[in-house]
Structures are given as structure tokens and as C-alpha cells.
N, C-alpha and C positions, 0 to 999 in steps of 0.2 A: 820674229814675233808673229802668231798667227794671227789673221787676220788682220793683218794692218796694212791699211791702204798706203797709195806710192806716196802721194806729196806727204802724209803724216810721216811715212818712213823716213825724208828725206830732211824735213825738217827736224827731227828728231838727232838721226847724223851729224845736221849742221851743229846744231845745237851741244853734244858730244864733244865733235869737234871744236870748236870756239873753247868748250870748259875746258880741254885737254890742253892746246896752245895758250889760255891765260893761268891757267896752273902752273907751266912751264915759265911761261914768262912771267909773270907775276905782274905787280903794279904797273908797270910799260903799259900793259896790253889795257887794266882797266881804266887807266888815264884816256890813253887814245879812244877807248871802244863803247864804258860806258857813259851814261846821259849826263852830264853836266847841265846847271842850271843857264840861261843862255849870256846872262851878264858875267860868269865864271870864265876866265884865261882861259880855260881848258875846255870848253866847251866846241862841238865841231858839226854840223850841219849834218854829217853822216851817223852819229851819236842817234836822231829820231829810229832809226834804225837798225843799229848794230846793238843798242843795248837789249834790242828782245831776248838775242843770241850769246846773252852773260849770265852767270848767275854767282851768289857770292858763296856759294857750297854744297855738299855733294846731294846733302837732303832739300835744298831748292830746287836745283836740278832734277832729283830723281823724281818728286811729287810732282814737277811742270810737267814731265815726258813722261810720267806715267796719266797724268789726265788726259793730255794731248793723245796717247796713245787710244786711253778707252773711251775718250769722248769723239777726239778729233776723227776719228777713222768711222765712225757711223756717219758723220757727217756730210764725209766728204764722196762715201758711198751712197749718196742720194745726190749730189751735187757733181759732182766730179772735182777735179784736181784745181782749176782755175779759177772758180768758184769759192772754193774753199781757203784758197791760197788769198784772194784778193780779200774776201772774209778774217783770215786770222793777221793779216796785215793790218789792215782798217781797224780791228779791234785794237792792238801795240798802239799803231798811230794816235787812238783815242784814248788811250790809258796813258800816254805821255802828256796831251795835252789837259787833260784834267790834272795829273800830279804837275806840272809846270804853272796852271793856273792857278791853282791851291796856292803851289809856292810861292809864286809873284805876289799874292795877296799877299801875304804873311810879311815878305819881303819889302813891299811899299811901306805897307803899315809902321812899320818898325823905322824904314828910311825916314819916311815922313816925318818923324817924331825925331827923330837923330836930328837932318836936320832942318824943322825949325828949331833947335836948341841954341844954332850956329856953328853947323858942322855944315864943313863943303861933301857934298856929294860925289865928287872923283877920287877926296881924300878918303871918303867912307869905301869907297868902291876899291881902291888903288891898296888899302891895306888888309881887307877881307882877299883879297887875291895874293895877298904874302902869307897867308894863313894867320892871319892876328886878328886883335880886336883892341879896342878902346875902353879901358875898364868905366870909363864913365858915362858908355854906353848904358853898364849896366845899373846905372843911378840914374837913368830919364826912361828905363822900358821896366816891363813888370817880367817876372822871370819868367812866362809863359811869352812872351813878346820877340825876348832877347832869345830864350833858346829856338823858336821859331824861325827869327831872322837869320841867325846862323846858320842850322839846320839848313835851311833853305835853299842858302847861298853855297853851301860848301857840302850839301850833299849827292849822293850820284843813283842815280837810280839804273839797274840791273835788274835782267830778269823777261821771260815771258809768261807771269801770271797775268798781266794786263790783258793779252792773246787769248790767253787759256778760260780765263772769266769771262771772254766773250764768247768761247767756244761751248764752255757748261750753261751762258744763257738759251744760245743756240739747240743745245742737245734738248735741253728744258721746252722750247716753244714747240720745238717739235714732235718730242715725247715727252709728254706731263705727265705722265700714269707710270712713267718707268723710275722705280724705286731706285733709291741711291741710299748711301748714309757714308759717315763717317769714322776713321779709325776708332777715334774714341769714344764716336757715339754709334754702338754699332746697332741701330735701330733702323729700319728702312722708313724711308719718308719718301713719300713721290719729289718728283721733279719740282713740280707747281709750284711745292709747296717749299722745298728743301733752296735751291736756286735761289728764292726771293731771300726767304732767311738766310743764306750764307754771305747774299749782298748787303742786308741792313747790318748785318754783323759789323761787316767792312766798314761800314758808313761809318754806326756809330764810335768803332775804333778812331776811325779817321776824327772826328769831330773831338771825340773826351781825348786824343794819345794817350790811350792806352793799350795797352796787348794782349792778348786774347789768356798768353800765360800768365799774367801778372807785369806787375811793375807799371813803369811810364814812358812815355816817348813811342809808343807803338809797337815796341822790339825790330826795331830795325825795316819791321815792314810798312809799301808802302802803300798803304791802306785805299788812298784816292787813286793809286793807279789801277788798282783790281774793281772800283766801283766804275773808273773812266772806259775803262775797259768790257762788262757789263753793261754799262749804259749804253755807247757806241752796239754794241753786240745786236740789243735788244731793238734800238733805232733801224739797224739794218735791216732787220727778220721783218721789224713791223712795216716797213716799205716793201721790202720784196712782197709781201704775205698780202699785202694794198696791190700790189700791181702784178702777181703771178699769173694773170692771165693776160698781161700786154703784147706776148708775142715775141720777146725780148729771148732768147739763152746765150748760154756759155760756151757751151761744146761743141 
């Protein structure tokens, strides 16, 4: 690939890699590797980090490593590799912890109501972990409640857009004037401008569930991990950008 710096190159690779051996192996690999919510059996402390390096198919994949490609590598040729590295971490990190927070919400909320009804809480916990539910869950929550709480509990999040939205904040603070657009809008918008909008986008997804194609539920994606991820991004720039003259480098 021309022009592509080492660490974007390498993470790229990883990335490759990982989809190649969980193609192979199949469910094994995304039980063990992606994010589980942390009340979930299957949930694993290395999960905060292994689910950057999943993706659920080939068009996730290709549009993660191809931004990381054209975003990331301008980046990190102003920064350097360590920098950059410790940058698209920070941002995963922060895009789990927002879609986890989201989740928990959603997930209390629902508990809560389960049970004060006079449900035990191990029993509610103990049979969401056999993959079941309680039908008369869903005569005390509202269907927006219930498929929430479910959702919640039993889904996995995959993926390095959380990374990647931190990385297009990034390209964004740095270069506002440089035109971007997208597939299907193929109009050029600056950074400034284009950046903030493809974040509120996310937001308002995340808030209405719904998806950008149509339908409901979000389509699959997850919506607060790409705002988490942006947020953290933007938090980082504005500190370093506050303190770039402290004296402080990388390299």
C-alpha cells in the first residue's frame, strides 16, 4: 500500500489476520475474542481489547482498514508510531466503555422492573446466561424495554470502528479544510464540518434505534460505540492541543 505508515500497516495485518483465523474457526474464536457484556458467562477481561481486532464481515472489515489506512497513516506521520498507537487504543478503550455504559443502563432499567415484580435477580441473571427468557418478562417491560434488556445482555460487540471514529476525529482537528465525503454522498464537505455530522448521525441512531438503511434496532451496529469512540478521540486532541507546549514527547 503506498504511503502507509508502519504501525497503521501493522495494525492493519493484525486485523487481517484475526478475520482470517475467526473465519476459520468460526464461533469458538468470537465467543472467546469478542466483547461480552460483563454480567455475561462469557465475558473475559481480555475481550476490552481483543474485540477491536473482530469484525462480523468482510464489508466491516474492508471500510475499518480502509479509513485506518487513509486517515490513520497521516496521522501517525505527524506523530510517530507510539503516539499514534497509544491514540487508537485509547479511542477502542473508550468506545467500549461508552457502548457498555449505554448497555448497563438499559440493562438495570429493565432489571429493576423485573425485579420489583418479585423476580430474584440470580434467577433473572442465571437464565439470560442459558440463552432464555421469561415470557412474563415481557407483560411488566414495554417492547422497547425488553428488547433492550436483552440486546444488552446477550449481545457482543466486534469491531474497530470505535478506533477508527477516533482516528477521523483526530484527522478532523488537525486538518479542518481537508475535504472528505462519502460513497453515497459523493459531495466533498470539509472535515469541520463533515466529522461533527457523521457523529450526530451516530448519536441520533444510537438514541431513535434506528439505521441509517432503514428498519429498526440500529442494523446491527453499534451506534454508541462509534460516538464513545469520537468522544474519547476528541477529549485526547483537546488535552494534548491545551498542553503541546509542556515539553512532554513521544519519540
Amino acid at each position: 500500500m503506498r504511503n502507509v505508515t508502519e504501525t497503521v500497516k501493522q495494525l492493519i495485518i493484525i486485523n487481517v489476520l484475526f478475520f482470517i483465523g475467526t473465519t476459520i474457526v468460526g464461533d469458538p474464536a468470537y465467543k472467546f475474542l469478542a466483547m461480552f457484556f460483563p454480567e455475561n458467562q462469557d465475558f473475559r477481561g481480555w475481550q476490552i481489547i481483543t474485540h477491536m481486532f473482530m469484525h462480523g464481515g468482510l464489508m466491516h472489515i474492508f471500510f475499518n482498514m480502509f479509513a485506518l489506512y487513509s486517515f490513520g497513516s497521516a496521522l501517525e506521520h505527524f506523530w510517530g508510531g507510539k503516539k499514534f498507537l497509544f491514540f487508537y487504543i485509547s479511542c477502542g478503550l473508550g468506545a467500549a466503555a461508552l457502548h457498555t455504559a449505554i448497555n448497563y443502563y438499559y440493562y438495570q432499567e429493565a432489571l429493576d422492573i423485573i425485579t420489583a415484580n418479585g423476580f430474584n435477580k440470580a434467577d433473572v441473571v442465571a437464565l439470560l446466561n442459558q440463552g432464555k427468557i421469561n415470557t412474563q418478562w415481557k407483560e411488566i417491560l414495554t417492547v422497547t424495554q425488553f428488547n433492550d434488556f436483552t440486546s444488552a445482555f446477550g449481545g457482543v460487540m466486534v469491531g474497530a470502528s470505535g478506533a477508527i471514529y477516533g482516528v477521523i476525529v483526530a484527522f478532523a482537528f488537525m486538518f479542518p479544510e481537508a475535504e472528505l465525503s462519502l460513497m453515497f454522498v459523493p459531495i466533498p464537505i470539509k472535515a469541520k464540518y463533515f466529522v461533527p455530522g457523521l457523529v450526530l448521525i451516530d448519536l441520533y441512531m444510537g438514541v431513535s434505534g434506528q439505521s441509517l438503511f432503514g428498519g429498526s434496532g440500529g442494523g446491527g451496529i453499534a451506534h454508541f460505540a462509534h460516538v464513545g469512540g469520537a468522544l474519547f478521540g476528541f477529549l485526547i486532541m483537546w488535552y494534548w492541543k491545551k498542553n503541546q507546549f509542556n515539553g512532554n514527547r513521544w519519540n
